[in-house]
GUVEXTOR-59094 format. One record per residue (C-alpha): residue number from 1; residue in three letters; x, z, y. Coordinates in steps of 0.25 Angstrom, whole numbers, plus 5000, padded with zeros to 4 digits. Example, Ala and Ser with C-alpha at 12.3 -4.5 7.8 and 13.67 -1.06 7.14 Angstrom:
BEGIN
<rec pos="1" code="ALA" X="5049" Z="5031" Y="4982"/>
<rec pos="2" code="SER" X="5055" Z="5029" Y="4996"/>
END
This chain:
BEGIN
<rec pos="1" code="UNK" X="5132" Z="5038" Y="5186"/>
<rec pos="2" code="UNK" X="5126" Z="5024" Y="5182"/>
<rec pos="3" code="UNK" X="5122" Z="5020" Y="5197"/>
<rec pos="4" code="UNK" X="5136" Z="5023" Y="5202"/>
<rec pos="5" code="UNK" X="5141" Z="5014" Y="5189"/>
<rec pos="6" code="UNK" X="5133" Z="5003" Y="5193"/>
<rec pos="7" code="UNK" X="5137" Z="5003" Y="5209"/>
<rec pos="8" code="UNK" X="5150" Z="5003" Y="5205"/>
<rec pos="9" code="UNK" X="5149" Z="4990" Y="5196"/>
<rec pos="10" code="UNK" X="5140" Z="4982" Y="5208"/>
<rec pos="11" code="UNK" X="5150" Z="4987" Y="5218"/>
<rec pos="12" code="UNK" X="5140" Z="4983" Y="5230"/>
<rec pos="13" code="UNK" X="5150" Z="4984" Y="5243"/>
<rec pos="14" code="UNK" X="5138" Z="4976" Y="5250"/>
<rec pos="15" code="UNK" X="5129" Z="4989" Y="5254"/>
<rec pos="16" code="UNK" X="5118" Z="4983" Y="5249"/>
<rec pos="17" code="UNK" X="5117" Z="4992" Y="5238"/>
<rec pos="18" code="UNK" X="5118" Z="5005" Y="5244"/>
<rec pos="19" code="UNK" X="5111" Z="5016" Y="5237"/>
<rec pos="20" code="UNK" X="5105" Z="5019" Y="5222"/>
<rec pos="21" code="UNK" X="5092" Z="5015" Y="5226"/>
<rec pos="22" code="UNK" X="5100" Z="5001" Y="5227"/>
<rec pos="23" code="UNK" X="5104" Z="5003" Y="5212"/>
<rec pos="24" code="UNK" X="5092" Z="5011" Y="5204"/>
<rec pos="25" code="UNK" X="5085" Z="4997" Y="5202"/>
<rec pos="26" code="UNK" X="5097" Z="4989" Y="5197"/>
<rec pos="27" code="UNK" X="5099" Z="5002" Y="5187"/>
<rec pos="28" code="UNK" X="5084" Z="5003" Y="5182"/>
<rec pos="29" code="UNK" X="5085" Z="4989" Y="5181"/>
<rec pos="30" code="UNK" X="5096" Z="4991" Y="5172"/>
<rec pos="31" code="UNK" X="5093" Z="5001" Y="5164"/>
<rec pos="32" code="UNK" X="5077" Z="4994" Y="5162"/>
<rec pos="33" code="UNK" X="5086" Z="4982" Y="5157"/>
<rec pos="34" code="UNK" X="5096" Z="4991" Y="5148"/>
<rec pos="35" code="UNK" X="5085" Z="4998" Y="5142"/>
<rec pos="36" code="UNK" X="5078" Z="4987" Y="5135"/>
<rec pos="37" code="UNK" X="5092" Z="4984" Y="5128"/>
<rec pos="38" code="UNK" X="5096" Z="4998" Y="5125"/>
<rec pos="39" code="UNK" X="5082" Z="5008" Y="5127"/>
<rec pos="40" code="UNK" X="5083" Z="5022" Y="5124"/>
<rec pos="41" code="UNK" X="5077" Z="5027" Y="5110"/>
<rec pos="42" code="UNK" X="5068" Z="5040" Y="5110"/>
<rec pos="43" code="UNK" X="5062" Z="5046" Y="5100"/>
<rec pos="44" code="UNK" X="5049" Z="5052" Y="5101"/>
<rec pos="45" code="UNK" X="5039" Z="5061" Y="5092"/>
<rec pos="46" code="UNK" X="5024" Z="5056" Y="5092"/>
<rec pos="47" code="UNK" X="5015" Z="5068" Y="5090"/>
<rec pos="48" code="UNK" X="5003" Z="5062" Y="5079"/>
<rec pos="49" code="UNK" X="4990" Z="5065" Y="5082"/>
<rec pos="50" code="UNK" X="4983" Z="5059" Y="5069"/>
<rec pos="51" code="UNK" X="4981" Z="5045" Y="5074"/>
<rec pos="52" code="UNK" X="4989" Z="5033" Y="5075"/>
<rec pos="53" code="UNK" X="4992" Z="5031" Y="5088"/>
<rec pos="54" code="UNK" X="5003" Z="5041" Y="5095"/>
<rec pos="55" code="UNK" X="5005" Z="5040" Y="5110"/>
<rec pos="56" code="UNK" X="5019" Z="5035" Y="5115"/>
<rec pos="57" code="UNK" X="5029" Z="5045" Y="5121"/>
<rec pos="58" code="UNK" X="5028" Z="5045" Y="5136"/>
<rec pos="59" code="UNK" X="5044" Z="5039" Y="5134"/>
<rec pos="60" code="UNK" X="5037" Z="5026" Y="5131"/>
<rec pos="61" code="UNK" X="5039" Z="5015" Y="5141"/>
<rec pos="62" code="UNK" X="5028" Z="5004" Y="5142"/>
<rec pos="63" code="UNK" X="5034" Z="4991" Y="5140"/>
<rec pos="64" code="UNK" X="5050" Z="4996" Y="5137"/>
<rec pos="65" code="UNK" X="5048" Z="5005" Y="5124"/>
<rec pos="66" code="UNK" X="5047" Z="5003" Y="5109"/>
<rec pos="67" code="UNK" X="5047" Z="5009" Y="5097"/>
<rec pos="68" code="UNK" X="5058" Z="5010" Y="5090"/>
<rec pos="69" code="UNK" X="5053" Z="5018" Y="5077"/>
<rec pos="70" code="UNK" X="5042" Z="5028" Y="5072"/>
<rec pos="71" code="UNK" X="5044" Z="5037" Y="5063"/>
<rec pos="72" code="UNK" X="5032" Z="5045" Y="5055"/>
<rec pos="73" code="UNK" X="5033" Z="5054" Y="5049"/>
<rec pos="74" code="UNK" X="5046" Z="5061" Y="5056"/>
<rec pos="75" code="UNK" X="5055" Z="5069" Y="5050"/>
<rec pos="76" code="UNK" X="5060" Z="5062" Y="5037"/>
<rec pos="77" code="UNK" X="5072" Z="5060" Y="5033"/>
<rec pos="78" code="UNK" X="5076" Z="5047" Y="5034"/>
<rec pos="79" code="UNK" X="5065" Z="5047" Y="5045"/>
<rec pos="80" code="UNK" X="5052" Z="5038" Y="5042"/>
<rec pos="81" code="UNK" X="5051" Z="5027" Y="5051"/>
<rec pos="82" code="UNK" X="5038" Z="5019" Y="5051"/>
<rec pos="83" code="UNK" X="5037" Z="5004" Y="5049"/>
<rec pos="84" code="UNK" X="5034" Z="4995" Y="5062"/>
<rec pos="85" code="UNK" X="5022" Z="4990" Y="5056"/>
<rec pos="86" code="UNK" X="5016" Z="5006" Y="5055"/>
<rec pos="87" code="UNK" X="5016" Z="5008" Y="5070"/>
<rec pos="88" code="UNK" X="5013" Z="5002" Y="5083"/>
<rec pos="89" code="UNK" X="5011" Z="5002" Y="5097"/>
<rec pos="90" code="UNK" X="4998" Z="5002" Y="5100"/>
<rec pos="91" code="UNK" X="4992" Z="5000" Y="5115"/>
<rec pos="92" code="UNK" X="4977" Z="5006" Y="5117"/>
<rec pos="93" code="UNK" X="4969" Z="5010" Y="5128"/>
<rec pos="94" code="UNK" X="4977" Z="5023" Y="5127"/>
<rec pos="95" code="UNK" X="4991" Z="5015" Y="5130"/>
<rec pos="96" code="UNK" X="5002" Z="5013" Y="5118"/>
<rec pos="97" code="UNK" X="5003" Z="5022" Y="5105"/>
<rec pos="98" code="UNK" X="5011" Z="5022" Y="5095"/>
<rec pos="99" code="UNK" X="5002" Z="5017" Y="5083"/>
<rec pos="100" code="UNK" X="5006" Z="5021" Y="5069"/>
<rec pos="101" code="UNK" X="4999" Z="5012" Y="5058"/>
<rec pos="102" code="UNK" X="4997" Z="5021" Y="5045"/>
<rec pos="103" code="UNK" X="5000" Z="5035" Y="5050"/>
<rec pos="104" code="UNK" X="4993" Z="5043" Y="5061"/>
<rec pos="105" code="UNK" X="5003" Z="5056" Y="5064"/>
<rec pos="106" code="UNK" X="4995" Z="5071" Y="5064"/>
<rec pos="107" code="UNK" X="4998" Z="5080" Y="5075"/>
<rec pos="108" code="UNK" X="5007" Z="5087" Y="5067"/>
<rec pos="109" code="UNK" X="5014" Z="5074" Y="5064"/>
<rec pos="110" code="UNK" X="5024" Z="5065" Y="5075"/>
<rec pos="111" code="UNK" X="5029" Z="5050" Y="5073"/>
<rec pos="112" code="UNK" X="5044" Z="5050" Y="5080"/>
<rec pos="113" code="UNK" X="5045" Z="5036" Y="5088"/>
<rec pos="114" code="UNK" X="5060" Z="5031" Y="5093"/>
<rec pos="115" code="UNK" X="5056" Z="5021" Y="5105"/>
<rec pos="116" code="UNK" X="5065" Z="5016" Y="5117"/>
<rec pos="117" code="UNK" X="5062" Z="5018" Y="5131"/>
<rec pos="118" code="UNK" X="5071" Z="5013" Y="5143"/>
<rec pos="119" code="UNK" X="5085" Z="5021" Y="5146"/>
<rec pos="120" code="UNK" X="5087" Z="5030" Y="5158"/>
<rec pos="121" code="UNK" X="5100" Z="5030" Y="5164"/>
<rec pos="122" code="UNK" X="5103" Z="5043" Y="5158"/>
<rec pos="123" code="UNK" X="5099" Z="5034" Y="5143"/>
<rec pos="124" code="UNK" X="5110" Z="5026" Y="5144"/>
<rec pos="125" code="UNK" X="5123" Z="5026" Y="5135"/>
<rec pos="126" code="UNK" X="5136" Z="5029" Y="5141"/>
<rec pos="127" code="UNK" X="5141" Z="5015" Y="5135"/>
<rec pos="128" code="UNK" X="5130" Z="5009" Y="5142"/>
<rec pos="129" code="UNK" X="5131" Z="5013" Y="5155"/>
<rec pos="130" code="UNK" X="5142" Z="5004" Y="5159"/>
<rec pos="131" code="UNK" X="5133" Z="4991" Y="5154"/>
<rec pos="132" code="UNK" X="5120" Z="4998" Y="5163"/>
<rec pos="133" code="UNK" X="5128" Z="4998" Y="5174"/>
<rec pos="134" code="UNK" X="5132" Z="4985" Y="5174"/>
<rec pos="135" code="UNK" X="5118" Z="4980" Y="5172"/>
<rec pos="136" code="UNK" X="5114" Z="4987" Y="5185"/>
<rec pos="137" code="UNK" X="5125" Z="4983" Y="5192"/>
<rec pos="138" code="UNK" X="5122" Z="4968" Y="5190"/>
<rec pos="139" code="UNK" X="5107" Z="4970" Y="5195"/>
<rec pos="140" code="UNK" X="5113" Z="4978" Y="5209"/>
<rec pos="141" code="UNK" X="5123" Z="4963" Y="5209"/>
<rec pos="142" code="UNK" X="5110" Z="4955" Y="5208"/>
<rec pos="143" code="UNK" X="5103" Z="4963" Y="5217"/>
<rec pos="144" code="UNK" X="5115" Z="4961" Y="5229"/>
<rec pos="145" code="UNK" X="5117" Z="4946" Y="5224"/>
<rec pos="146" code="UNK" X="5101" Z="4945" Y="5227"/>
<rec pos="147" code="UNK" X="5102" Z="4952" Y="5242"/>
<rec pos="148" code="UNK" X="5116" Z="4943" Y="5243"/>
<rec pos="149" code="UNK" X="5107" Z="4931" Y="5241"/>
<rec pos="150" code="UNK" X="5096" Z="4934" Y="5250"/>
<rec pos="151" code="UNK" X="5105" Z="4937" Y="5263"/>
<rec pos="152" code="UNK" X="5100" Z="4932" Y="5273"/>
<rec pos="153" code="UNK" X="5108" Z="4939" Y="5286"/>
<rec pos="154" code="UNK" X="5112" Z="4929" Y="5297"/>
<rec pos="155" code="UNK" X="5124" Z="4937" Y="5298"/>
<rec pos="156" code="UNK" X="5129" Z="4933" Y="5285"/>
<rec pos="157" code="UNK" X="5132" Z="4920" Y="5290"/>
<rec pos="158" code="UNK" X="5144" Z="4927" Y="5296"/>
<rec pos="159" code="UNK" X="5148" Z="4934" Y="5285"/>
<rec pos="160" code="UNK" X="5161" Z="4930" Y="5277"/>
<rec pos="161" code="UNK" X="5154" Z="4934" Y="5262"/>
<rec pos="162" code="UNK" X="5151" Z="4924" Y="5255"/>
<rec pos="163" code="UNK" X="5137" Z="4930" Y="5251"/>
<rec pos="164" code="UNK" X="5134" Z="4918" Y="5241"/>
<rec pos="165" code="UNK" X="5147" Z="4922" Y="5235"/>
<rec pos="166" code="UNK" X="5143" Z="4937" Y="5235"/>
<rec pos="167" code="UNK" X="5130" Z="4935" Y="5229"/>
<rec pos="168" code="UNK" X="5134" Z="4926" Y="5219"/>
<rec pos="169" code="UNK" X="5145" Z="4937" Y="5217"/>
<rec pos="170" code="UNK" X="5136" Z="4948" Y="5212"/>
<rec pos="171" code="UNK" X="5127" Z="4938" Y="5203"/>
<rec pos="172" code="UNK" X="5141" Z="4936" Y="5195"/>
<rec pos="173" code="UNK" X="5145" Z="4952" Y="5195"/>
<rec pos="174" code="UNK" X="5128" Z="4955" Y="5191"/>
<rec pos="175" code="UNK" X="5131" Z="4944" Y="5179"/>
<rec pos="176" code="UNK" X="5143" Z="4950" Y="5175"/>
<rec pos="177" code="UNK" X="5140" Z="4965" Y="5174"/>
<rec pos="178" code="UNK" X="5125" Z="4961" Y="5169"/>
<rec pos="179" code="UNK" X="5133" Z="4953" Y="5157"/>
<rec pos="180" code="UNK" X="5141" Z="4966" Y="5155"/>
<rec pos="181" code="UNK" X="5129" Z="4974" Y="5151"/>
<rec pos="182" code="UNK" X="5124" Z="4963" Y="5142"/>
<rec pos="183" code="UNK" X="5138" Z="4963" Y="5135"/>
<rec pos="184" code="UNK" X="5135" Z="4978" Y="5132"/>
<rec pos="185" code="UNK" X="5123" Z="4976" Y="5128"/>
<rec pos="186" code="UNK" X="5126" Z="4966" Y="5120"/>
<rec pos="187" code="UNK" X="5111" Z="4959" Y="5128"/>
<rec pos="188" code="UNK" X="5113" Z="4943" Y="5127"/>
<rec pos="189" code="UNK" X="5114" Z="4934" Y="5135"/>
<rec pos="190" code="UNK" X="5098" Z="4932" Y="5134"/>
<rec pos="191" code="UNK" X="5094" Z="4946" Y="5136"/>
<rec pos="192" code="UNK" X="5093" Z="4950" Y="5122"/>
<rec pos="193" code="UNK" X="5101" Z="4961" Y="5114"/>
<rec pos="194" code="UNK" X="5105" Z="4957" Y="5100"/>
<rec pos="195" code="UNK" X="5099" Z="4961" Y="5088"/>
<rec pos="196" code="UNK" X="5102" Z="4974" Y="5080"/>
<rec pos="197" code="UNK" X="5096" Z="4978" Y="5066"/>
<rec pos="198" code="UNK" X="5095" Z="4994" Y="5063"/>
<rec pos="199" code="UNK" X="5091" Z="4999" Y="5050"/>
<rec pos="200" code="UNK" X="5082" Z="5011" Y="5052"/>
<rec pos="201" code="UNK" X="5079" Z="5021" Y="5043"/>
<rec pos="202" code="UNK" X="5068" Z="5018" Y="5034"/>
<rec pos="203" code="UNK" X="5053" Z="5018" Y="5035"/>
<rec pos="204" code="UNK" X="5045" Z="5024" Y="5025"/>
<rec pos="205" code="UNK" X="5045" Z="5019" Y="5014"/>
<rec pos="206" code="UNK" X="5062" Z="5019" Y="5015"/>
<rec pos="207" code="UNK" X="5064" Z="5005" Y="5016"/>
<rec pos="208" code="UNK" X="5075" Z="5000" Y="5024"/>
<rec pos="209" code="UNK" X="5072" Z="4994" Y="5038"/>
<rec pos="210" code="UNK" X="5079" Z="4985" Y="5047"/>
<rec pos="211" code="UNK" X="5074" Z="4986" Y="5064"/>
<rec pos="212" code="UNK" X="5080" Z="4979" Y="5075"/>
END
C-alpha cells in the first residue's frame, strides 16, 4: 500500500504524524504534482449529433486535461487522425466543446478523442510507485520541518534536542527524496521534463506527422 511506503520512508518517531489523515494531503499533493508529468491517457467516443460542437466526456477536468488526439471518422485502418488546425476547444455559454472545424459528426457517426486527466493511486505504474512515494514523503518532512520551526513550548528549553538541528534535518532528508523523484522522472532541475518527439500515425491525407 502506497501510504504505508511513504511512512516508512519519512519515518516520523516524533508522534506528530500519527494517522492517515496526517498523510492523505502530502499524497494528493503528490499525485496532483505527478500527474501533470505523467497524466493518464483515456480514450473516449463522442456521439455526433450534426453540428460541430460535441460536449466533453464528464472525465474532462477543468484546468488539468487536454486533448491529446481526434480521430474522425473512426475505424480505419491506419486510423484517421484530424489536424490541429480542424478542431478546437471552444468555450460558450454552455461551458467547453469540442469544436470540429469542417465536419459536423451525425448521430449515427462518433469522433474518438484520446485526452489526459490526473492519475488515481490505483493509475500509477508499478515502476512509478517508488518515485510517488518518495515525492510524498518529502512533503510529510517539510511539514514536520515547519511544526519543528514554529515550536514554541517553554519546556523545550529543557530539552537536550537540538530542534534547530532537527528541523534542518528533515529539510535535507525532504531535498533528498524530492531529488529522487525528479531523477525518475527525469524533471529538471527547473520543473520541466524534457522534450520528446512521437511520430503518430498519419492524418488524412497520409502525410507523415511529427507531435510532441
Amino acid at each position: 500500500m502506497l501510504l504505508d511506503l511513504i511512512k516508512a520512508k519519512v519515518k516520523d518517531d516524533s508522534a506528530r504524524l500519527t494517522d492517515a489523515a496526517d498523510y492523505t494531503p502530502a499524497l494528493s499533493g503528490a499525485l496532483e504534482r505527478y500527474s501533470k508529468h505523467r497524466p493518464k491517457d483515456i480514450v473516449k467516443d463522442l456521439a455526433g449529433d450534426g453540428t460541430h460542437d460535441l460536449a466533453l466526456p464528464a472525465e474532462w477536468v477543468e484546468g488539468f486535461s487536454q486533448v491529446r488526439r481526434v480521430e474522425y471518422p473512426i475505424g480505419e485502418i491506419p486510423e484517421t487522425l484530424l489536424d490541429a488546425g480542424e478542431w478546437a476547444l471552444y468555450l460558450s455559454p454552455l461551458g467547453l466543446s469540442l469544436r470540429l472545424i469542417e465536419v459536423a459528426p451525425v448521430v449515427t457517426e462518433s469522433v474518438r478523442v484520446t485526452l489526459t486527466v490526473p492519475r488515481l493511486e490505483a493509475d500509477i505504474p508499478p515502476g512509478d510507485v517508488d518515485a510517488v512515494a518518495c515525492l510524498a514523503a518529502s512533503i510529510c518532512l517539510r511539514t514536520l520541518a515547519a511544526l519543528y520551526g514554529q515550536t514554541s513550548d517553554p519546556t523545550i528549553q529543557a530539552d537536550v534536542v537540538n530542534y534547530r538541528s532537527k528541523m534542518d534535518e528533515f529539510r535535507r532528508m525532504a531535498d533528498s527524496l524530492e531529488a529522487r523523484f525528479n531523477a525518475h522522472l527525469g524533471i529538471d532541475k527547473d520543473g520541466s521534463a524534457p522534450a520528446a518527439g512521437v511520430v503518430a500515425s498519419a492524418p488524412r491525407g497520409g502525410r507523415p506527422r511529427l507531435t510532441h
